[in-house]
SEBAMI-474273 format. One record per atom (N, C-alpha, C, CB): residue number from 0; residue in one letter; atom name; x, y, z. Coordinates in Angstrom, 2 decimals, padded with zeros to 5 digits. Glycine has a CB too. Example, Ala and Ser with C-alpha at 12.3 -4.5 7.8 and 13.67 -1.06 7.14 Angstrom:
// SEBAMI-474273
+-----+----+----+---------+---------+---------+
|   i | aa | at |    east |   north |      up |
+-----+----+----+---------+---------+---------+
|   0 |  A |  N |  013.19 | -005.69 |  007.80 |
|   0 |  A | CA |  012.30 | -004.50 |  007.80 |
|   0 |  A |  C |  013.20 | -003.30 |  007.80 |
|   0 |  A | CB |  011.31 | -004.47 |  009.05 |
|   1 |  S |  N |  012.85 | -002.25 |  007.08 |
|   1 |  S | CA |  013.67 | -001.06 |  007.14 |
|   1 |  S |  C |  012.90 |  000.03 |  007.87 |
|   1 |  S | CB |  014.08 | -000.60 |  005.72 |
+-----+----+----+---------+---------+---------+
***
This chain:
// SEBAMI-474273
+-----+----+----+---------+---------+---------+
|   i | aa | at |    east |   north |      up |
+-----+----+----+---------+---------+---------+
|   0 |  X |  N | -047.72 | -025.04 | -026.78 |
|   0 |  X | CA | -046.35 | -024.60 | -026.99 |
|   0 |  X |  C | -045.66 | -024.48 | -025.62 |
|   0 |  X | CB | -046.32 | -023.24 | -027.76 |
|   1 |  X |  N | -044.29 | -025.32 | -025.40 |
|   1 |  X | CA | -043.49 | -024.93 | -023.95 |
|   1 |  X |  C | -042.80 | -023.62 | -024.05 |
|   1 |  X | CB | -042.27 | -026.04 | -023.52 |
|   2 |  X |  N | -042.64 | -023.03 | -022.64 |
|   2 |  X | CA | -041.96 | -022.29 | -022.54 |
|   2 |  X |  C | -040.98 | -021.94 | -023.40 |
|   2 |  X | CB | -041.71 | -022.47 | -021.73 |
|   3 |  X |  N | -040.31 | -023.07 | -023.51 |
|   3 |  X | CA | -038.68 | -023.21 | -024.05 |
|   3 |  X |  C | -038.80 | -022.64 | -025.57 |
|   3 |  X | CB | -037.99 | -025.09 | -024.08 |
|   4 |  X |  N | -039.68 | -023.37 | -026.22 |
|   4 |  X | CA | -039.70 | -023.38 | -027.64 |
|   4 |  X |  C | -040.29 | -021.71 | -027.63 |
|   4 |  X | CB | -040.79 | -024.78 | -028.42 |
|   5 |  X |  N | -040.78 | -020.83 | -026.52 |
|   5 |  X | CA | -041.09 | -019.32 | -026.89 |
|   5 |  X |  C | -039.73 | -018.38 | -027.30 |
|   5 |  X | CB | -041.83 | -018.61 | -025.52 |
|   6 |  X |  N | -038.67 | -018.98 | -026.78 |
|   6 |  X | CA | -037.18 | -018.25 | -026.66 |
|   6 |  X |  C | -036.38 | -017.84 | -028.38 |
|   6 |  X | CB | -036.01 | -019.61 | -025.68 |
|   7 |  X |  N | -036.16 | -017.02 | -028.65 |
|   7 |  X | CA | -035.61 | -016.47 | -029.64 |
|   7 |  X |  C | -034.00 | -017.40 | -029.63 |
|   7 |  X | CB | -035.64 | -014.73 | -029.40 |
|   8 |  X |  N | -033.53 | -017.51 | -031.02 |
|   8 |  X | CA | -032.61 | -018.21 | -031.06 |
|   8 |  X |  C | -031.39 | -017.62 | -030.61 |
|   8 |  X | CB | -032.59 | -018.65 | -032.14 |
|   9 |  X |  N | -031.40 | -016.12 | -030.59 |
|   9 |  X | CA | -030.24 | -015.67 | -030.10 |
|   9 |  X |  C | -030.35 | -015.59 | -028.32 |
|   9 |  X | CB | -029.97 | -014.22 | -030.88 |
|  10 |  X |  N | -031.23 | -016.02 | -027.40 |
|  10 |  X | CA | -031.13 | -016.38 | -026.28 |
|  10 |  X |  C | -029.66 | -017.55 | -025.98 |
|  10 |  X | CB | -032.55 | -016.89 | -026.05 |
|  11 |  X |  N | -030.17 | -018.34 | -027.27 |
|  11 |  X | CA | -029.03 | -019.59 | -026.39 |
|  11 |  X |  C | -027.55 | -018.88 | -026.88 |
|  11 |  X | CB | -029.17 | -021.77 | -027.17 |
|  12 |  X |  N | -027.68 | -018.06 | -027.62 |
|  12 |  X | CA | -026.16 | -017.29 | -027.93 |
|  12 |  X |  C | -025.58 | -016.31 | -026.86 |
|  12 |  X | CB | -026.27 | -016.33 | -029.29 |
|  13 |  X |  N | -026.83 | -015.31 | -026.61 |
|  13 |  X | CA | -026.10 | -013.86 | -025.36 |
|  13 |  X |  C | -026.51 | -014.55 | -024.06 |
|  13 |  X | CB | -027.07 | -011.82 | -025.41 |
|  14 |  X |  N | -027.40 | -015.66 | -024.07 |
|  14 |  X | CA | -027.67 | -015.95 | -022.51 |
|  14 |  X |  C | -026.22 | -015.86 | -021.50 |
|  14 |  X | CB | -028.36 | -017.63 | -022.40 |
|  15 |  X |  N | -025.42 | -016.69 | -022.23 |
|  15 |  X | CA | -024.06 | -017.30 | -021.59 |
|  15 |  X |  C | -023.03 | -015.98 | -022.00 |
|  15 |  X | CB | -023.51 | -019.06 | -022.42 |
|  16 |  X |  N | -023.07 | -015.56 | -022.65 |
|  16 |  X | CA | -021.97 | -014.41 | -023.00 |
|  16 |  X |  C | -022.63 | -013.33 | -021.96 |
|  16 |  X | CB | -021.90 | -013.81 | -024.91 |
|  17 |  X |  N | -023.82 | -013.13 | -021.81 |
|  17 |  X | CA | -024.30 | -012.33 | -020.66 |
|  17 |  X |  C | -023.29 | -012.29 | -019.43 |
|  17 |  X | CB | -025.65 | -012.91 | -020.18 |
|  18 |  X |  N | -023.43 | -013.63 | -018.86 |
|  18 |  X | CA | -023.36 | -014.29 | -017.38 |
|  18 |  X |  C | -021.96 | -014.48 | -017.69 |
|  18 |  X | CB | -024.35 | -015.78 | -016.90 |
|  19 |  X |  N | -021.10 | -014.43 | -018.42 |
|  19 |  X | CA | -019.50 | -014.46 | -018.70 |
|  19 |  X |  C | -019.04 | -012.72 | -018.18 |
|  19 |  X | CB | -019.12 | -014.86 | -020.75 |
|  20 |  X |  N | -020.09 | -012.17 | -019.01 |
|  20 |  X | CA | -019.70 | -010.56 | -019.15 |
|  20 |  X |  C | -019.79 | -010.14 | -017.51 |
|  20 |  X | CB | -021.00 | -009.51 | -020.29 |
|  21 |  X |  N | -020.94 | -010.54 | -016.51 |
|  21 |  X | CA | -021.54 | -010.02 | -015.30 |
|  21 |  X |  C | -020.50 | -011.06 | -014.57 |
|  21 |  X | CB | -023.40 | -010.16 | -015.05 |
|  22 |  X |  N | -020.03 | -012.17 | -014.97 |
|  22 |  X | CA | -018.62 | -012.82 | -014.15 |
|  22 |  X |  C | -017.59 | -012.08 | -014.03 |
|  22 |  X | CB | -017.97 | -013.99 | -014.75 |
|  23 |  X |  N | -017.17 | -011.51 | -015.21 |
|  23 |  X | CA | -016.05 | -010.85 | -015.13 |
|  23 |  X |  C | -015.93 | -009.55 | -014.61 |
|  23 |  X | CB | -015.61 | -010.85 | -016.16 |
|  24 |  X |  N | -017.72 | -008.78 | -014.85 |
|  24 |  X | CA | -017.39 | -007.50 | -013.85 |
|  24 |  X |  C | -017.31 | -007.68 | -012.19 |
|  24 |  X | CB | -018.60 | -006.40 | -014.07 |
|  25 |  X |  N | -018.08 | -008.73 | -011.98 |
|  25 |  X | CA | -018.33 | -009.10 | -010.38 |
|  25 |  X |  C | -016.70 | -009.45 | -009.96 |
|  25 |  X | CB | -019.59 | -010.71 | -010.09 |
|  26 |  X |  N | -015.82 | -010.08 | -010.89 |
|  26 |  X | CA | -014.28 | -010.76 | -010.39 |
|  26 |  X |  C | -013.19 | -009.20 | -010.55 |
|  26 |  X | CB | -013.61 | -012.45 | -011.86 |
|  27 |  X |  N | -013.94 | -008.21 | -011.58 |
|  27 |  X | CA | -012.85 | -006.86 | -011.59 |
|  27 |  X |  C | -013.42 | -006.10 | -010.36 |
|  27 |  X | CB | -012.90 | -005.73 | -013.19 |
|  28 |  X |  N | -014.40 | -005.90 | -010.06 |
|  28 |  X | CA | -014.89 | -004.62 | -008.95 |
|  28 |  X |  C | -014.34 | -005.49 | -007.31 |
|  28 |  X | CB | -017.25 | -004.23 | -009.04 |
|  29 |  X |  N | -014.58 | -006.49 | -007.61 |
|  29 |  X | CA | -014.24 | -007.26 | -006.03 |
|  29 |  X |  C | -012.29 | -006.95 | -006.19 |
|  29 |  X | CB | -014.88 | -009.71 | -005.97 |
|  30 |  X |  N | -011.39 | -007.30 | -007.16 |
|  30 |  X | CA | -010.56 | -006.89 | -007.06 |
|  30 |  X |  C | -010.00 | -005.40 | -007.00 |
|  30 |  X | CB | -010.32 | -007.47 | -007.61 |
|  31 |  X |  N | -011.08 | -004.36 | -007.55 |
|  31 |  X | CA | -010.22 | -003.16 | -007.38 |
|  31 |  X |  C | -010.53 | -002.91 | -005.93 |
|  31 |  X | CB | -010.55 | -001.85 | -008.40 |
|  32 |  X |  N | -011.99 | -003.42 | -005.25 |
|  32 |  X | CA | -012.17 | -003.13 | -003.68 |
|  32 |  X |  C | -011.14 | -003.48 | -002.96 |
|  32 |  X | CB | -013.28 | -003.80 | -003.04 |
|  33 |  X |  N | -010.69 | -004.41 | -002.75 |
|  33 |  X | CA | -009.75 | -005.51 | -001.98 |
|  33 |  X |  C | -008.29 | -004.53 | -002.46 |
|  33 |  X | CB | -009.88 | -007.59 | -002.75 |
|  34 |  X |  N | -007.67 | -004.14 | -003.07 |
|  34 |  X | CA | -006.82 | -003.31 | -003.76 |
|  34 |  X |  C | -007.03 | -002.11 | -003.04 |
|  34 |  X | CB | -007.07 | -003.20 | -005.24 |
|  35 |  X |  N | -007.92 | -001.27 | -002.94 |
|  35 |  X | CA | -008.29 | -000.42 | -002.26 |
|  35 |  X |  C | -008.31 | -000.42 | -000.66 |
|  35 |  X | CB | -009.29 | -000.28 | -002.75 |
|  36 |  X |  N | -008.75 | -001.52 | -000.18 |
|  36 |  X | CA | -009.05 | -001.57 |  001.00 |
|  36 |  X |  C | -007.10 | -001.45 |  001.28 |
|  36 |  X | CB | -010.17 | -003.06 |  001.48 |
|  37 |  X |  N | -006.91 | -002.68 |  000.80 |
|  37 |  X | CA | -005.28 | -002.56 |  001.26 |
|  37 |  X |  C | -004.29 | -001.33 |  000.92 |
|  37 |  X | CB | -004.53 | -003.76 |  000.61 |
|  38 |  X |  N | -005.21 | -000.53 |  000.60 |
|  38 |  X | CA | -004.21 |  000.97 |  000.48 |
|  38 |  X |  C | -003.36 |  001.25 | -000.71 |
|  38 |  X | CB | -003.08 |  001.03 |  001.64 |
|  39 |  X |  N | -003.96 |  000.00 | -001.67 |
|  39 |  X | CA | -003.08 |  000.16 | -003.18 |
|  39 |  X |  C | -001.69 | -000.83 | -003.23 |
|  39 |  X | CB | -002.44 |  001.97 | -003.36 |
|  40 |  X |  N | -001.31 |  000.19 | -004.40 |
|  40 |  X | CA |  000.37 | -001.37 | -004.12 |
|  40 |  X |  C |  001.18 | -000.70 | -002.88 |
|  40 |  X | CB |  002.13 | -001.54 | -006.03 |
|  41 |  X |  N |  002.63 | -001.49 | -003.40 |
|  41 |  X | CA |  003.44 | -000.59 | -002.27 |
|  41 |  X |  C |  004.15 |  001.02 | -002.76 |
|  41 |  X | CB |  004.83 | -001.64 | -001.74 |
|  42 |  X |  N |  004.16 |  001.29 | -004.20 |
|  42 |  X | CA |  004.41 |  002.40 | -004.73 |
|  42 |  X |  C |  003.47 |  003.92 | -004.14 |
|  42 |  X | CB |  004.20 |  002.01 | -006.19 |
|  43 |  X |  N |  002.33 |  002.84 | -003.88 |
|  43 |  X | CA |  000.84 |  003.95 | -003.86 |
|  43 |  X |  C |  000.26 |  004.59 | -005.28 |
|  43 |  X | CB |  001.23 |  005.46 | -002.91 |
|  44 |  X |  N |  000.19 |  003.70 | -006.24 |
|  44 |  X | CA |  000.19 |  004.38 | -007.30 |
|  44 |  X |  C | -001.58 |  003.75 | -007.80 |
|  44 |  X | CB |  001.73 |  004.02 | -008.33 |
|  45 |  X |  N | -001.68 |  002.58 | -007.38 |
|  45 |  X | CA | -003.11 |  001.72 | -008.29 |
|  45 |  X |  C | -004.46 |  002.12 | -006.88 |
|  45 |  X | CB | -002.70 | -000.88 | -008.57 |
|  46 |  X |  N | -004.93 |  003.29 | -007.41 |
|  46 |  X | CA | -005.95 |  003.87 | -006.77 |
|  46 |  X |  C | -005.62 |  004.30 | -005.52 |
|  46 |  X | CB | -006.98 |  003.09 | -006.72 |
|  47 |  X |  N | -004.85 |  004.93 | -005.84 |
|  47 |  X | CA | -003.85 |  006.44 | -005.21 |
|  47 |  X |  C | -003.37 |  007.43 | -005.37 |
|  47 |  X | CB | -003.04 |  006.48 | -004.93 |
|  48 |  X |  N | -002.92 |  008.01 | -004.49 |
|  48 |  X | CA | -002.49 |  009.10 | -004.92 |
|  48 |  X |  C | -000.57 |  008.72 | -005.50 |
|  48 |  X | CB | -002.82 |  010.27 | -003.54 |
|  49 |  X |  N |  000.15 |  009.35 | -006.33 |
|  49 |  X | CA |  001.25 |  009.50 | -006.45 |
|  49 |  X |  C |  001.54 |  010.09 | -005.87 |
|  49 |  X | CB |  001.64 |  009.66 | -007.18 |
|  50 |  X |  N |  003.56 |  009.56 | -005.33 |
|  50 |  X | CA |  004.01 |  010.69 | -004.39 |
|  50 |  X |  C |  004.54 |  011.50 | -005.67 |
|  50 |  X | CB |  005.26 |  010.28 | -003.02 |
|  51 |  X |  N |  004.83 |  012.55 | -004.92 |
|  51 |  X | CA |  005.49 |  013.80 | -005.47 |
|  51 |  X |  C |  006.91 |  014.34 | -005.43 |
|  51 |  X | CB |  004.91 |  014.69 | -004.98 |
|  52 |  X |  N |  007.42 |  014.37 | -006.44 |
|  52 |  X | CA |  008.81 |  014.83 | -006.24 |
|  52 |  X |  C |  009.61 |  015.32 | -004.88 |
|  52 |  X | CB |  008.87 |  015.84 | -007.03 |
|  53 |  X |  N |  009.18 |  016.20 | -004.55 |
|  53 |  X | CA |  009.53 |  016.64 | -003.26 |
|  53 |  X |  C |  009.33 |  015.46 | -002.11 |
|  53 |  X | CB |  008.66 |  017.91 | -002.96 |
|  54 |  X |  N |  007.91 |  014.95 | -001.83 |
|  54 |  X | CA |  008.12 |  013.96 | -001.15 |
|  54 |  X |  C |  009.49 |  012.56 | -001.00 |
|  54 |  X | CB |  007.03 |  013.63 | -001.48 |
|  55 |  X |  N |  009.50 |  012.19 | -002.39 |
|  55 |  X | CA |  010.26 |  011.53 | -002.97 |
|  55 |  X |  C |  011.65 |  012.01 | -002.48 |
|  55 |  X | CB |  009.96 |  011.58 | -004.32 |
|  56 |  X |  N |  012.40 |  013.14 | -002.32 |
|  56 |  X | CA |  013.28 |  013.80 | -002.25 |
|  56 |  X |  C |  013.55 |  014.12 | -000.34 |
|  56 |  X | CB |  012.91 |  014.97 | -003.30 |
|  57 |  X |  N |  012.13 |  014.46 |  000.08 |
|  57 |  X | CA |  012.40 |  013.84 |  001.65 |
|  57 |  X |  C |  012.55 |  012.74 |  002.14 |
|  57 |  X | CB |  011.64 |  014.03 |  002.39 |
|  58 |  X |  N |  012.10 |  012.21 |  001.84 |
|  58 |  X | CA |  012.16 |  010.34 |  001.75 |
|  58 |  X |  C |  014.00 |  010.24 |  001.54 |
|  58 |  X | CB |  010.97 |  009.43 | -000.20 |
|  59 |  X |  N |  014.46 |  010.39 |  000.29 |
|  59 |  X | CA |  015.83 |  010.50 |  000.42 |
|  59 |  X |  C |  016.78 |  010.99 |  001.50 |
|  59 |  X | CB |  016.05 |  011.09 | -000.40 |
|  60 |  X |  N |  016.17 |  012.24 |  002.16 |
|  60 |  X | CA |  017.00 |  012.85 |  002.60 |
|  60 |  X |  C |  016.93 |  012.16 |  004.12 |
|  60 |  X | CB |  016.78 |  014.33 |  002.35 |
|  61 |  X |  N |  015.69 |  011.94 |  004.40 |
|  61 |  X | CA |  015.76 |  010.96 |  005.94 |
|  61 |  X |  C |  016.24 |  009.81 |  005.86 |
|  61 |  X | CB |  014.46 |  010.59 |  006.64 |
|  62 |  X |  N |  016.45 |  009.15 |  004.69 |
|  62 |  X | CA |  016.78 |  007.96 |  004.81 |
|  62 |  X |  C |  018.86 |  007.90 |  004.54 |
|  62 |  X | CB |  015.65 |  007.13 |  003.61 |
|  63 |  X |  N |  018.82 |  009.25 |  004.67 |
|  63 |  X | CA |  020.67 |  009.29 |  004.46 |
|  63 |  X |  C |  020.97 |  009.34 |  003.09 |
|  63 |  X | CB |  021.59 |  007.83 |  005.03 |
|  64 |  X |  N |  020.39 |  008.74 |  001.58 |
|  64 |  X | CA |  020.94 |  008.77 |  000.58 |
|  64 |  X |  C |  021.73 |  009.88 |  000.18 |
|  64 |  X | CB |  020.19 |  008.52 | -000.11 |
|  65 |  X |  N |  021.13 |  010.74 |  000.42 |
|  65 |  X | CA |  021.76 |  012.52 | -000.14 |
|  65 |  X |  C |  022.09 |  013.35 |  000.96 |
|  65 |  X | CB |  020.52 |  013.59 | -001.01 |
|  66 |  X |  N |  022.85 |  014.30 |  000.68 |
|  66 |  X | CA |  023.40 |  015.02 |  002.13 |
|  66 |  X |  C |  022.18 |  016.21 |  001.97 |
|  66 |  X | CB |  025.45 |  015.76 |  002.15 |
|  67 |  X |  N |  022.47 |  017.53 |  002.88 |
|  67 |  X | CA |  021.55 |  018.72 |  003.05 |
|  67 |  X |  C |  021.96 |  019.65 |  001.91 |
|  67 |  X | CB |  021.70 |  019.46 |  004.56 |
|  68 |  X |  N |  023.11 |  019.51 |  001.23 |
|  68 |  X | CA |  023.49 |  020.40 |  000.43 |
|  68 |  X |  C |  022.95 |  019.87 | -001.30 |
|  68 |  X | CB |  025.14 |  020.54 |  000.74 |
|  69 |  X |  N |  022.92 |  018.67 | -001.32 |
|  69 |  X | CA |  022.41 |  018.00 | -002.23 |
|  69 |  X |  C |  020.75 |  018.45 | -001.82 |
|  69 |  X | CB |  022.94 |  016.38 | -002.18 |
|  70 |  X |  N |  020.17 |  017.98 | -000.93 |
|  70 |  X | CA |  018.80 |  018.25 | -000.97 |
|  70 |  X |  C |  018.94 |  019.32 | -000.97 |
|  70 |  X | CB |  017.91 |  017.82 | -000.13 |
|  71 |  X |  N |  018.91 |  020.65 | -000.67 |
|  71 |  X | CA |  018.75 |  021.75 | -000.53 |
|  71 |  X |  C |  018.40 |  022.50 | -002.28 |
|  71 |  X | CB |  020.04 |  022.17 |  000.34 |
|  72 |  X |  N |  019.53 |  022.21 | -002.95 |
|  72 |  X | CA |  019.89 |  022.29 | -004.66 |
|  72 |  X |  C |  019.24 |  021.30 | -005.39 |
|  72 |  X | CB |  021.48 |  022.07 | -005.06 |
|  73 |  X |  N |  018.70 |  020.19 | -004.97 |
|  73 |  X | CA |  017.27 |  020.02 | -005.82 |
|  73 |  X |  C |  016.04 |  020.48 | -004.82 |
|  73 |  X | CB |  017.00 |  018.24 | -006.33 |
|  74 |  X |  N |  015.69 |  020.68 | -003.75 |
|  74 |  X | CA |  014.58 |  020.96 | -003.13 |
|  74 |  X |  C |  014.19 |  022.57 | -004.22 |
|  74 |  X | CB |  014.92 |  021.09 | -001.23 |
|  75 |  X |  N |  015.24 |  023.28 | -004.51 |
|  75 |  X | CA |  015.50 |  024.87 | -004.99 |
|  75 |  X |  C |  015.04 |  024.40 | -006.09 |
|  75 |  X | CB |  017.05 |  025.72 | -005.02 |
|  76 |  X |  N |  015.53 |  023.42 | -007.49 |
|  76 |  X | CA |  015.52 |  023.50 | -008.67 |
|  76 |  X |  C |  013.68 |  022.81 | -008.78 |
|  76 |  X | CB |  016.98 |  022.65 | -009.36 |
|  77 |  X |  N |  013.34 |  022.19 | -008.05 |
|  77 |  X | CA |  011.66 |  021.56 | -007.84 |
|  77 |  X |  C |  010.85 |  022.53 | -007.52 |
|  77 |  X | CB |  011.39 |  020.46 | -006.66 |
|  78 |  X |  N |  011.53 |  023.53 | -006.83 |
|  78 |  X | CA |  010.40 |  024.83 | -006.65 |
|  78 |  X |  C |  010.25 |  025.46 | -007.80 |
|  78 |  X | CB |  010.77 |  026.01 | -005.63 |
|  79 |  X |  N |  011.48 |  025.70 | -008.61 |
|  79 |  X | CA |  011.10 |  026.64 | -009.64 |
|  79 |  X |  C |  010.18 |  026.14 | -011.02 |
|  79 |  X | CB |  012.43 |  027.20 | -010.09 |
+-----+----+----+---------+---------+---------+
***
């Protein structure tokens, strides 16, 4: 008797669905690394941290969008 003919018939079925399944985890973990390494998207949101309101709201305020009186009256309404 060969080797071959010892193999259960559902070998030639999960052999390949195996090596599909261990393809596709080897092609997701290499992408969330590489994702990671680069520090996430540009939001910071895909294996990151989220910014936070307040952050979000300094960000505004250095960048000129809102005046001090505007930030000030939401910086107040985010605390509470």
């Amino acid at each position: 008797m060969q080797p071959w003919e010892m193999m259960p018939w559902y070998g030639m079925v999960f052999g390949p669905i195996m090596m599909i399944i261990w393809l596709v985890i080897v092609i997701v973990v290499a992408a969330v690394v590489i994702r990671w390494l680069q520090g996430g998207t540009v939001e910071g949101t895909f294996l990151g941290r989220k910014k936070h309101a307040l952050e979000i709201l300094e960000e505004r305020f250095a960048k000129g969008e809102i005046d001090k009186d505007e930030f000030e009256e939401k910086k107040r309404l985010l605390s509470e």
